[in-house]
MARZABA-412830 format. One line per 3 residues: for each residue x, y, z of C-alpha. Coordinates in Angstrom, 2 decimals. Layout:
<nodes>
X/Y/Z; ...
</nodes>
This chain:
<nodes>
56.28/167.18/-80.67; 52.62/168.75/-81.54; 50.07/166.02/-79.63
46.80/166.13/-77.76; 47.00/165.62/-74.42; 44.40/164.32/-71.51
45.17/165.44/-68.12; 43.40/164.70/-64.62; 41.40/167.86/-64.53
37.95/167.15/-62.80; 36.41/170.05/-63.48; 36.96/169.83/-66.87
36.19/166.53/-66.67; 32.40/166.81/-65.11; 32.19/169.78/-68.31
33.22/167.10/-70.42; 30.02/164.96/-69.31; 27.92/167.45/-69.25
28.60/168.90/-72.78; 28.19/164.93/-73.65; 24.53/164.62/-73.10
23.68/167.64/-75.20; 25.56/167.18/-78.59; 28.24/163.84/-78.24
31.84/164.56/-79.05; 31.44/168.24/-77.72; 33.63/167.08/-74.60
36.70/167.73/-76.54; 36.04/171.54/-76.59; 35.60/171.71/-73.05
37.18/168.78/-71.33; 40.55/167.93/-69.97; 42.24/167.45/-73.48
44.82/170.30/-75.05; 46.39/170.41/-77.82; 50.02/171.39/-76.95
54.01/171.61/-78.15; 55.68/168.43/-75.66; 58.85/167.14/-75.46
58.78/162.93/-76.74; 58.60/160.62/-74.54; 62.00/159.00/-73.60
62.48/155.26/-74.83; 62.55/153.46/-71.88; 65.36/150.26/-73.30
66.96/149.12/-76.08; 64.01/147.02/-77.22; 62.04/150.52/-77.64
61.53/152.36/-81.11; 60.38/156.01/-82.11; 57.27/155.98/-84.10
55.97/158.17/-86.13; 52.31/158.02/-87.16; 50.76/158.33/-89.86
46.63/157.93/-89.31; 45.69/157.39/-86.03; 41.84/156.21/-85.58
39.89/157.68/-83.59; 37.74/154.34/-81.60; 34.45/154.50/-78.97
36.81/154.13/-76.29; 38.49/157.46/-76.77; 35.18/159.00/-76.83
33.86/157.59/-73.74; 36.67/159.05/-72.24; 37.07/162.34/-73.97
32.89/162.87/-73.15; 33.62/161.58/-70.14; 31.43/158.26/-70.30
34.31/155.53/-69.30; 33.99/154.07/-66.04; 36.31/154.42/-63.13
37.14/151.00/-63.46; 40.66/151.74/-65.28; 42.01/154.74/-63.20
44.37/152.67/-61.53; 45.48/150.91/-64.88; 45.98/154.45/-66.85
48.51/157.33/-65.87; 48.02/160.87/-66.64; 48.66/162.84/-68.58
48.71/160.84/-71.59; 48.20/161.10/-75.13; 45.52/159.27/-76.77
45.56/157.03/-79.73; 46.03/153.31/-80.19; 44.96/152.66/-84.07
48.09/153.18/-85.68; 50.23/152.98/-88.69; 53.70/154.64/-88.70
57.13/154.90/-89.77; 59.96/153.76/-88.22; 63.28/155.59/-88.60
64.68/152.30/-90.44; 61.91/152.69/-93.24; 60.09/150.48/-92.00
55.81/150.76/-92.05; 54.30/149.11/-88.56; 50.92/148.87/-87.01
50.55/148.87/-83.22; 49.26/146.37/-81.09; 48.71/148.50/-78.30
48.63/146.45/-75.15; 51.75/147.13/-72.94; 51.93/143.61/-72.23
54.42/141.49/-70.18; 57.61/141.57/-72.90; 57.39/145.56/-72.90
57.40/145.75/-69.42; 60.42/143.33/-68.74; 58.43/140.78/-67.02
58.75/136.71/-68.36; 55.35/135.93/-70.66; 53.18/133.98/-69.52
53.69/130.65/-71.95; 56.08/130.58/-75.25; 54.73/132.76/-78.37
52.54/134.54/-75.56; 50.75/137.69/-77.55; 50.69/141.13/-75.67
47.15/140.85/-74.16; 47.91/137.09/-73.26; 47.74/136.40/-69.49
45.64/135.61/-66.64; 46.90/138.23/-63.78; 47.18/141.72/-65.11
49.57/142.95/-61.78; 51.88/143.71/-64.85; 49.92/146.90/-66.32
50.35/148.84/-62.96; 54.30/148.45/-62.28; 57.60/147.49/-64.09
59.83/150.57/-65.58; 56.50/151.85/-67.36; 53.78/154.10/-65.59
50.67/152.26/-65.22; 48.61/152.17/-68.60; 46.54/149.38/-70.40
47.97/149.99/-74.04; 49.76/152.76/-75.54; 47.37/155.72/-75.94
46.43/155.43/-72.23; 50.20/155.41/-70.38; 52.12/158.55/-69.88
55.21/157.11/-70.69; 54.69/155.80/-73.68; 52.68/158.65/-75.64
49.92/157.77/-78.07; 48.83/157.89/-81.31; 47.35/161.53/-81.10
51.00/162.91/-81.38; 53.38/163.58/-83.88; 55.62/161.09/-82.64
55.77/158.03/-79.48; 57.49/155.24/-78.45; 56.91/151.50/-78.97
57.76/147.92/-78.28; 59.10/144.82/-80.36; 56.74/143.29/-79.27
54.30/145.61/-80.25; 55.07/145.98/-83.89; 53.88/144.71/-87.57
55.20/145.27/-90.57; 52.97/146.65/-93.03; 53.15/144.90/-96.15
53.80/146.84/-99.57; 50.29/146.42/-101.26; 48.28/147.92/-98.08
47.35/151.49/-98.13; 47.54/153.53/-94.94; 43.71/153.36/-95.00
43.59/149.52/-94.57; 46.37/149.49/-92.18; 45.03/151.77/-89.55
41.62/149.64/-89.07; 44.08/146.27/-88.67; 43.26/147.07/-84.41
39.86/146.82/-84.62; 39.60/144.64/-86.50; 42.54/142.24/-84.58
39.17/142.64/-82.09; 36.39/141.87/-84.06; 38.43/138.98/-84.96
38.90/138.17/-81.18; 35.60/138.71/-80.51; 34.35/135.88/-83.28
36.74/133.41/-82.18; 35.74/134.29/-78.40; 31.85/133.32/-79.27
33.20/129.76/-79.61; 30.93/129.50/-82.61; 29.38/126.12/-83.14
28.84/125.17/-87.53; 25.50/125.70/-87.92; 24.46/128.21/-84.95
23.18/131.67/-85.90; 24.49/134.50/-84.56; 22.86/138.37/-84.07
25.40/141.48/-83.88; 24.14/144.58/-82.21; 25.75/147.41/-83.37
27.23/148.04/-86.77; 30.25/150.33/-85.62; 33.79/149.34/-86.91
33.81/146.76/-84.25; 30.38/145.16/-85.21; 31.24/145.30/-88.92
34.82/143.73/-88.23; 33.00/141.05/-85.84; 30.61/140.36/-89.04
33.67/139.86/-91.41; 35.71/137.57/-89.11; 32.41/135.54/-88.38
32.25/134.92/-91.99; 35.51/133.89/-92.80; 36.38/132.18/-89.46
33.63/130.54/-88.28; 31.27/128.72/-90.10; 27.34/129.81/-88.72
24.55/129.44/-90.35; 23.07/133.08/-90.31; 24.69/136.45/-89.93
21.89/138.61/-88.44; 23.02/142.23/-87.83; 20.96/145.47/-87.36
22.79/148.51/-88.48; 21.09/152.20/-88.28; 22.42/153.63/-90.79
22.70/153.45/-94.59; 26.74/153.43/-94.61; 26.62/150.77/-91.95
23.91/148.27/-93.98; 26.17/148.65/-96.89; 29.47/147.70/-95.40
27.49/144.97/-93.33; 26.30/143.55/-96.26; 29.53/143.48/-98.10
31.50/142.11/-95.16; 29.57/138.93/-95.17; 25.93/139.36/-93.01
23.37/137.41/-94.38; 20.41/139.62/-93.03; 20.79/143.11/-92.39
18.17/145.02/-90.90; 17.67/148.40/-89.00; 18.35/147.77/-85.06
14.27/148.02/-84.33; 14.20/145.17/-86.67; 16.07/142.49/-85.14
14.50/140.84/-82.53; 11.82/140.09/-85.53; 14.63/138.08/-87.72
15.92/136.55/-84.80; 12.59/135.09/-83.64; 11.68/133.80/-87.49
14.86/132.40/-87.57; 14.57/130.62/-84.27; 11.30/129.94/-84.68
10.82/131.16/-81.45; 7.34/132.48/-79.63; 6.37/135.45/-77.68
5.88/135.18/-73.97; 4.96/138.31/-72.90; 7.54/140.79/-74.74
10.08/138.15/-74.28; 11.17/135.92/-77.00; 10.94/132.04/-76.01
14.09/131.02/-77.93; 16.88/133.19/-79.82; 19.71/133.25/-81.41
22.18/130.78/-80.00; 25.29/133.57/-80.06; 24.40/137.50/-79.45
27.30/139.49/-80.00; 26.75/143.18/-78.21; 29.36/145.56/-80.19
27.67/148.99/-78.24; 28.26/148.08/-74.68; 25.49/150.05/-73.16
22.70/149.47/-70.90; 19.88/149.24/-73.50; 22.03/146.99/-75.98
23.53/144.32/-72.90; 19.38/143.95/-71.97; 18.59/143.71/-75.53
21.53/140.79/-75.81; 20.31/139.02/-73.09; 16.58/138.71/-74.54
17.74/137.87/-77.78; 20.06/134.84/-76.84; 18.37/131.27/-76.54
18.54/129.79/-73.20; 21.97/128.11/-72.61; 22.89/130.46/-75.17
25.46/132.88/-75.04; 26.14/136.54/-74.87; 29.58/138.46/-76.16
30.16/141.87/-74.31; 32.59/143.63/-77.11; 31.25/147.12/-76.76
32.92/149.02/-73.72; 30.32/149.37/-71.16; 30.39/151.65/-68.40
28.26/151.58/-64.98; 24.82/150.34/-66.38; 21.73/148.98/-64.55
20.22/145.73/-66.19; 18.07/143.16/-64.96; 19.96/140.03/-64.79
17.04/137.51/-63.96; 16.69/136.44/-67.71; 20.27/135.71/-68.06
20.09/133.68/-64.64; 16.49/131.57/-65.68; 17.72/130.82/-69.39
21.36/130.14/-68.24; 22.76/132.35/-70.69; 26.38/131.96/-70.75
28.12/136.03/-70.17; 32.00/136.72/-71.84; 33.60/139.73/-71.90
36.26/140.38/-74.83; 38.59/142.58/-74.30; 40.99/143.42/-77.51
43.35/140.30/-78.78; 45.21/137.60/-78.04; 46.82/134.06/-79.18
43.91/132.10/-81.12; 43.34/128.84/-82.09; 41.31/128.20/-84.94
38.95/124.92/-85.63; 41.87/123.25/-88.12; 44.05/123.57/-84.47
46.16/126.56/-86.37; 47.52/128.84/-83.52; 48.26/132.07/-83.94
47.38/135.73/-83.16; 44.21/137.76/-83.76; 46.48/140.71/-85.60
47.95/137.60/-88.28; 44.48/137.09/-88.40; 43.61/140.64/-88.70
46.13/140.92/-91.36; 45.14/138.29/-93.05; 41.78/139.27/-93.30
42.44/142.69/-94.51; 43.85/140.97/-97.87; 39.71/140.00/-98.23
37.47/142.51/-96.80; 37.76/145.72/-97.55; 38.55/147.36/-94.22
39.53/150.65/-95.69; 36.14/151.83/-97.02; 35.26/152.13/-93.27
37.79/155.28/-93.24; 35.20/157.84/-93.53; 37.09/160.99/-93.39
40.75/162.10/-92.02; 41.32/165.36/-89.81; 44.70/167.32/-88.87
45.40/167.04/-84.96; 44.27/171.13/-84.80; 40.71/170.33/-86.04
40.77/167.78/-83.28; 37.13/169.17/-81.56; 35.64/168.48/-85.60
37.31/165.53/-85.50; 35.72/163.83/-82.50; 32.27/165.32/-83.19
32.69/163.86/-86.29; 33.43/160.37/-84.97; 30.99/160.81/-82.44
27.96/160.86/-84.56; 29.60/159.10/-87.54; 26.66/156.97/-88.76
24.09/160.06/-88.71; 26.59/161.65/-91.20; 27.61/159.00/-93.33
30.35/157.62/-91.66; 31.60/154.54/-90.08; 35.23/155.53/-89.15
37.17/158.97/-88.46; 41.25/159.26/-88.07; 43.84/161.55/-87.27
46.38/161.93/-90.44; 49.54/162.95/-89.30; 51.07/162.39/-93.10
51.82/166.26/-93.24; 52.68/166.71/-89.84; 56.83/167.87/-89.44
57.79/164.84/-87.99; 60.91/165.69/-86.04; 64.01/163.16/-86.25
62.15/160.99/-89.12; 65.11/160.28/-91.88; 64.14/162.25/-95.29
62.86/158.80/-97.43
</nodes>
């Protein structure tokens, strides 16, 4: 099995960081990841399949950790070394086509779920990520014993898998994760009809936030500011109503709110800001651009940030975190999963034009550059295809 591995190597680690600051993405050429010739993982029960990619995406969380931005938060819920990778579509060695939901939840690690129908992220005590007959790990891509999308080849859950359907490309199917969490994101903004809502950040998970706002929730106004020209495109076709560059927003929110100055400080705002970037500047920015008794969505990854919390605690802003996908219930009291929903989507929006450009696993340093500053060069989303790959033990088709 050819895959790129991440070991616990600090040295290479603190390089990784380092290299960061000056050009982003350059960790991969001097961090802890290798590419290398590995043995597949085992399966670890009968409920277990072999997978065998075929685009794996490349998302902000694997750079934070490949530049070595992530927080220390997750050490104890990740084992080393692993592979990374967790936006997949594969083959099966039955035929079939299957995306990856990624979390190792309850079901793959033999523990009861939590209610009936229970999706893998579903839960309110995450004990189960550390322990069971799995290593520790959060999703696949980040556990050692389940290998990652990165690879030629890893193991997966039932309960992890969707069938890909006929008419969707490779393309579409790859961006069904992230957008399974824009998705989760919208629905987690509780969005009232009527309320207007500002995205920061038009990444893949901003622009899949704008398209499952649109066709999920009914708001009044869309307000996104996106950087670059791919990203106002795509924003625009996915269903914002106003798209403007980032500098530009807090001037659309505040005509739209009809909101003062005080100071620098806006009196009103938007009554939902959705922060798809996750870092210091963009959480503060949130926060002043939600009304009071408003209410900020955290979907970018943040790591160890210093912001000042008194305008969140004087307007009452309401704070939630979302965290990739779960069961959903929708305002006709339909329940079901953010992925349906993700896959339902996908037969509306156009999720593939995000797919930027593809890269073998052994141009994997020009592949994460390439992510890493992906709107400056005309891109929104970069993946692994593993299409030409030998994939040992995959039946000829």
């Amino acid at each position: 099995m050819k895959a790129l591995r991440f070991s616990r190597k600090e040295a290479r680690y603190a390089a990784a960081m380092v290299a960061a600051r000056l050009r982003p993405g350059s960790g991969a050429s001097v961090g802890p990841l290798d590419l290398v010739d590995d043995d597949a993982p085992d399966l670890p029960g009968e409920d277990w399949h072999r997978v065998w990619p075929r685009l794996t995406g490349i998302c902000g969380s694997d750079l934070s950790t490949i530049d070595g931005h992530a927080s220390r938060y997750f050490e104890d819920y990740v084992s080393f070394p692993f592979v990374p990778g967790h936006e997949i579509v594969g083959d099966m060695a039955d035929g079939r086509r299957v995306v990856i939901e990624p979390v190792l939840g309850h079901a793959a690690r033999g523990f009861p779920l939590p209610f009936e129908g229970a999706a893998p992220a579903d839960g309110n005590d995450y004990r189960h990520l550390t322990c069971g007959h799995l290593e520790p790990g959060i999703q696949t891509g980040f556990c050692e014993s389940t290998g990652g999308g990165w690879a030629t080849e890893f193991v997966a859950h039932d309960s992890q898998l969707h069938d890909v359907p006929d008419w969707m490309s490779d393309e579409l199917a790859v961006t069904i994760e992230p957008v399974a969490g824009g998705v989760h994101a919208a629905l987690r903004a509780n969005v009232e009809d009527g309320a207007s809502v500002a995205v920061i950040g038009a990444g893949a998970m901003g622009l899949s936030t704008v398209a499952a706002l649109r066709h999920f929730t009914d708001p009044r106004s869309i307000m996104i500011g996106a950087k670059y020209p791919v990203q106002r495109s795509l924003a625009d076709e996915f269903g914002a109503d106003i798209v403007v560059a980032p500098s530009e927003l807090g001037r659309v929110v505040r005509r739209s709110s009809g909101s003062f100055m005080i100071g620098s400080r806006l009196s009103g705002g938007a009554d939902v800001v959705i922060d798809a970037v996750g870092s210091e500047a963009s959480i503060a920015e949130a926060i002043g651009l939600c009304r009071p008794r408003g209410r900020v969505v955290m979907l970018g990854m943040p790591g160890v940030v210093s912001v000042d919390l008194t305008a969140l605690w004087h307007r009452e802003t309401e704070l939630v975190g979302t965290y990739t996908y779960g069961t959903e219930t929708l305002r006709d009291g339909r329940v079901t999963t953010s992925f349906e929903l993700a896959m339902e989507l996908a037969g509306k929006v156009p999720f593939d034009k995000m797919v930027s450009a593809t890269y073998p696993l052994d141009r994997y340093t020009d592949a994460l550059e390439h992510a890493a500053n992906a709107g400056a060069r005309g891109a929104a989303k970069i993946a692994f295809d593993l299409r030409d790959e030998k994939r040992r033990g995959l039946p000829d088709s």
